[in-house]
C-alpha positions in Angstrom: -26.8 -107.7 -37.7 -27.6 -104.9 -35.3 -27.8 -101.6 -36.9 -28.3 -98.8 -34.9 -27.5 -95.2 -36.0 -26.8 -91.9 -34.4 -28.0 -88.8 -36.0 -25.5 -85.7 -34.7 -27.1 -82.2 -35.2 -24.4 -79.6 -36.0 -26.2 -76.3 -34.6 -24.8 -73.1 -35.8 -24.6 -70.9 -32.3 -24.8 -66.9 -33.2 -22.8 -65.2 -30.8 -23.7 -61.2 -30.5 -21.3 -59.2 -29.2 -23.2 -56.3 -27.2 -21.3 -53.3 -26.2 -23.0 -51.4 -23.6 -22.3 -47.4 -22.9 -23.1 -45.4 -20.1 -24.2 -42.0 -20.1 -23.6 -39.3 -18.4 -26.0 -38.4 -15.7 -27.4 -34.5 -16.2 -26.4 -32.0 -12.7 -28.5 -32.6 -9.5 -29.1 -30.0 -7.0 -29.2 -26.7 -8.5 -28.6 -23.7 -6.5 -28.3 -20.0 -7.2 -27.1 -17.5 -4.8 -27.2 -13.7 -5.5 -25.9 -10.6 -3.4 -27.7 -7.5 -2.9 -24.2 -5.7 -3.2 -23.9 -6.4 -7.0 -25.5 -8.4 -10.2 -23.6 -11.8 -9.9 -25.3 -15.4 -9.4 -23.1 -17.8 -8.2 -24.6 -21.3 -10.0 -23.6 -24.6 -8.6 -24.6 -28.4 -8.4 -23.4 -31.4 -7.4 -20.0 -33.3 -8.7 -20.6 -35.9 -11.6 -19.3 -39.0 -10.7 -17.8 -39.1 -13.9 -14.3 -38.5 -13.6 -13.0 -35.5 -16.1 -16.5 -34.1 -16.2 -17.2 -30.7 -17.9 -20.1 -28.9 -17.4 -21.8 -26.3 -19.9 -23.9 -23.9 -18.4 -27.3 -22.4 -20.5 -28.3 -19.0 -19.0 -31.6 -17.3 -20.5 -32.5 -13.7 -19.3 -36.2 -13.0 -19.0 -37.6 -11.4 -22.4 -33.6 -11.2 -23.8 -30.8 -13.3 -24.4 -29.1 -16.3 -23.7 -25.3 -17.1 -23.0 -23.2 -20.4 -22.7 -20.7 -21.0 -20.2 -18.6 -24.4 -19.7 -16.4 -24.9 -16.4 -14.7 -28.0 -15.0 -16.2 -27.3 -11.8 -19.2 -28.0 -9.8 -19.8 -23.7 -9.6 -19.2 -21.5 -11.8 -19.6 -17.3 -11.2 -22.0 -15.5 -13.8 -20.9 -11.4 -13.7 -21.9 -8.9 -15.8 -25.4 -9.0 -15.4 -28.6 -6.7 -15.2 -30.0 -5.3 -11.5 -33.1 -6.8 -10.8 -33.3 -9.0 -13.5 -34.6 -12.8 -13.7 -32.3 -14.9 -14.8 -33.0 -19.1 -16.1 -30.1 -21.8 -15.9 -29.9 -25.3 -16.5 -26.7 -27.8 -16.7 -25.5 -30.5 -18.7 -22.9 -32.5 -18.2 -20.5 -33.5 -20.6 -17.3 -35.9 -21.1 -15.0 -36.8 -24.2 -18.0 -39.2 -25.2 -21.0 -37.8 -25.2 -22.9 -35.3 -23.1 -26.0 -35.6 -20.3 -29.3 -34.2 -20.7 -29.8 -30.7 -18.9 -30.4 -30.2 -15.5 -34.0 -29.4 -14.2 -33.8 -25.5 -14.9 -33.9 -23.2 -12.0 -34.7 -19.2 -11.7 -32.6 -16.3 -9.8 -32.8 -12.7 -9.5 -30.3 -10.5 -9.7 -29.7 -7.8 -6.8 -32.3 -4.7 -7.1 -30.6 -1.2 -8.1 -29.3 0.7 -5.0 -28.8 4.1 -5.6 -26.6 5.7 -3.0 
């Protein structure tokens, strides 16, 4: 009589279903452009990839206050400010998900007080 036997191994296989999100990456290239004529910056930085970006603007006035601004452009023109004042921005960028880390921060002065 030949007996021969098979041993079959059920293995239970865990499958994990990973979902993986991109974020948003934060502004790159900061400028600031001022005129001696008045006390407006112009801030801008490069477009997001991201399609339907927003961008929210933090500006931070030496020794005073701060003020938030949001655009859906890669500029966006900051009026009203002091003569000969030093002004901080950074940029985040943001979508209907979630929202980027700021920028790197950069500095600008606004024009000096002519009086004519």
């Amino acid at each position: 009589m030949n007996l021969s036997s098979e041993i079959r191994t059920s293995k239970l296989i865990k499958k994990t279903l990973c979902v993986l999100f991109t974020v948003i990456c934060p502004p790159t290239d900061m400028t600031a452009v001022t005129t001696c004529s008045n006390s407006d910056i112009i801030v801008s930085w490069n477009l997001s990839p991201e399609t339907g970006a927003q961008y929210f603007i933090h500006s931070l006035k030496e020794g005073g206050a701060a003020a938030n601004y949001t655009t859906p452009q890669p500029y966006h023109l900051i009026s009203g400010l002091h003569c000969a004042e030093l002004y901080t921005f950074k940029v985040a960028a943001m979508n209907s998900q979630c929202s980027s880390i700021f920028s790197e921060q950069i500095q600008a002065e606004t024009g000096p007080y002519l009086d004519v």
